[in-house]
C-alpha positions, 0 to 999 in steps of 0.5 A: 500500500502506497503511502499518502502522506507526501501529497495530502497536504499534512507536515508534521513535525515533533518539536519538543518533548516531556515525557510521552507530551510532545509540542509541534508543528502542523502545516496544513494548506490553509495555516500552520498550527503549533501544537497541542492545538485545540480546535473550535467547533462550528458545526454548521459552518458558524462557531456559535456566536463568533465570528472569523473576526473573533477567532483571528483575534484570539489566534485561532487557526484551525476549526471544525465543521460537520459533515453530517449536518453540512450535509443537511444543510445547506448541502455540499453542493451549494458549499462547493460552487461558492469555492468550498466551505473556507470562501462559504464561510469566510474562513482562511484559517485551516479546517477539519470535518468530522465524518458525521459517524457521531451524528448519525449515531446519536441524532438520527431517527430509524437508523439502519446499519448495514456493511455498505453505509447507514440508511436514516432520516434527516432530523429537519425534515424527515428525508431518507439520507444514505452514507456510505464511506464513499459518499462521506468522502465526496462530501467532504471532499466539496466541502473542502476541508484541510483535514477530513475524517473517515467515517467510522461507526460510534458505539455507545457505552455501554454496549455489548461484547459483540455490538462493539466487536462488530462496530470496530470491525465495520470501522475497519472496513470503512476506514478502508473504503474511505482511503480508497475514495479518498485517493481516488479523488486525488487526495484533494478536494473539489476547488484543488487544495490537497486533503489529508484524511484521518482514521479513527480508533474504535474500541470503547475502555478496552485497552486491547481492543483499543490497541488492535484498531489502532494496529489495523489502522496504522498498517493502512497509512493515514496521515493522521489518527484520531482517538473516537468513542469516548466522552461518551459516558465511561468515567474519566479514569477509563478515559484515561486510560483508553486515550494511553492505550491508543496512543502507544501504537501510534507512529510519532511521526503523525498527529493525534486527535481527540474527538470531542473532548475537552475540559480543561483537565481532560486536555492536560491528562490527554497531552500528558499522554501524547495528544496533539489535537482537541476539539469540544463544543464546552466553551461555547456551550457554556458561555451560552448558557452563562457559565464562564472558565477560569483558571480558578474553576467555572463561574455561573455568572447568572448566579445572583451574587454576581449581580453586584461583583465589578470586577473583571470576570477572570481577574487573571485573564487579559482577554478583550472582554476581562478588559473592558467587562465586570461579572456584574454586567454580564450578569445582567446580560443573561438576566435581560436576555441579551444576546451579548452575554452569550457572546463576551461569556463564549468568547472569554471561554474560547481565549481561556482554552487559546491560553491555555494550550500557549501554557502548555506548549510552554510547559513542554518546552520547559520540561515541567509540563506535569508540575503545571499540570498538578497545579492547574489541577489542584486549583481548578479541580478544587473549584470545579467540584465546589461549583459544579463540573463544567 
């Protein structure tokens, strides 16, 4: 099988290590990224209530979009004839879509699941919608993506012996049917910018399970893996160990992606474990719902005693809105029902979460990256449990 990689747009490069952590560099055809990185999800084609403007301004260079509701809405074909989702959506940063397996598994109604694809129902209007692995990577392929996704099937936790040795089977073959599509289109998509593809790891909290999909996958050559299935309800301690399982059978020499989670605690133990790539809707699903990140642990800012705190929302932060805002106005924000308070809390939150992987990218340069982390942790954790877990 030949190797992908010298085409798919994707360089990666190890700059600094501290244990199993590592720092980076990521080149992709739209932006070079430092890593660890962690990337903003906007799903249908928007990071809720921030514009390309804001994430410029917070040094993002990388975000998410969906395959699977892109697909629905407005259609790849619509993205494709304005140049792709990067003109569509007035993004010149990078891009990553995810497949859509997680959507379809979790959101679609009279699902059915067969070796070819999945056959369900749109949840807008109940239309009859196929995927198979080659239709999700013509998808992803108009829309444009820097990196795209194979698509892999989800289980939930937790599951039966057979249904997961069935679902990482069928992953298997996917991920196979999905590179062969994938070079079959050239490895780029449909406006010519070359496309990297990542295969994604299966396997639920089992360790040996974990490691022999990540085996198969590797013998497949992808440029990229991402570490799926997990946030999904397995304690963090299986967590844990789930994401250093996958890890020790991955090559160094390309990245490593975990899909969808992201509290500040689980990115550190996962950089700690050799993680290079995060994505999580928290900081703008929090924000919208009035909850702020902080170093000191999550803040409700609808909570009454904030109403007369003039303050800064994050003393320790510098960010445009602990600059010019006080808890006390943003409390009045969301008890007003304004549609600026969701916006100054989302956008605190994602320039939490842009400092925060400086930090750590900073701590692995410096060798102490599990001291800070120990810190971080006995301070945050502390907060997070006296205020509820984010």
């Amino acid at each position: 099988m030949s190797s992908p990689n010298r085409n798919s747009g994707l360089r990666f490069e190890v700059l600094a290590r501290d244990g199993r952590a590592r720092s980076g560099r990521l080149t992709l055809p739209h932006a070079e990224l430092e890593t660890p990185v962690f990337m903003p999800v906007g799903t249908q084609g928007a990071v809720k209530a921030m514009s390309a403007g804001d994430l410029d301004a917070l040094a993002f260079r990388i975000i998410l979009g969906n395959t699977y509701h892109l697909h629905l809405r407005p259609g790849e074909a619509l993205v494709a004839a304005v140049g792709g989702l990067h003109r569509f959506e007035g993004w010149d940063g990078a891009l990553l879509t995810d497949s859509g397996g997680f959507q379809v598994f979790s959101l679609a109604r009279l699902r059915r699941i067969h070796d070819d694809g999945v056959e369900f129902q749109s949840y807008i209007d109940g239309s009859p919608r196929h995927f198979t692995p080659a239709s999700v990577m013509h998808i992803q392929h108009m829309l444009g993506a820097d990196i795209a996704m194979a698509f892999d099937e989800c289980p939930p936790y937790p599951c039966e012996p057979d249904e997961m040795r069935n679902a990482i089977d069928r992953t298997h073959r996917w991920a196979e049917r999905c590179r062969e599509a994938w070079v079959a289109q050239g490895m780029k998509t449909a406006s010519g910018d070359a496309q990297a593809l990542f295969g994604i790891l299966q396997g639920g909290v089992d360790a040996t399970l974990r490691q022999e999909s990540g085996r198969i996958l590797v013998a497949m050559d992808f440029p990229g893996y991402a570490i799926g299935g997990l946030a999904v309800g397995e304690t963090p301690e299986m967590r844990s160990a789930a994401v250093a399982s996958s890890c020790e059978v991955l090559p160094e020499e390309r990245p490593r992606y975990l899909m969808g989670v992201g509290t500040p605690l689980d990115i550190l133990d996962a950089v700690l474990r050799g993680v290079d790539m995060f994505d999580c809707v928290l900081p703008t699903r929090n924000g919208r719902n009035g909850q702020l990140i902080t170093s000191s642990g999550p803040l409700n800012l609808r909570n009454a005693r904030f109403a007369t705190e003039f303050c800064a929302p994050d003393p320790g932060c510098s960010c445009a809105v602990c600059e010019r805002y006080t808890r006390a106005y943003i409390h009045h924000l969301f008890k007003a029902n304004e549609m600026l308070g969701p916006r100054l809390a989302s956008y605190h939150n994602l320039a939490f979460y842009a400092n925060l992987m400086q930090q750590i990218r900073a701590e692995i340069a410096a060798g102490r990256l599990r001291q800070f982390a120990e810190e971080f942790g006995a301070k945050f954790g502390a907060a997070s449990s006296s205020a509820g877990e984010i």
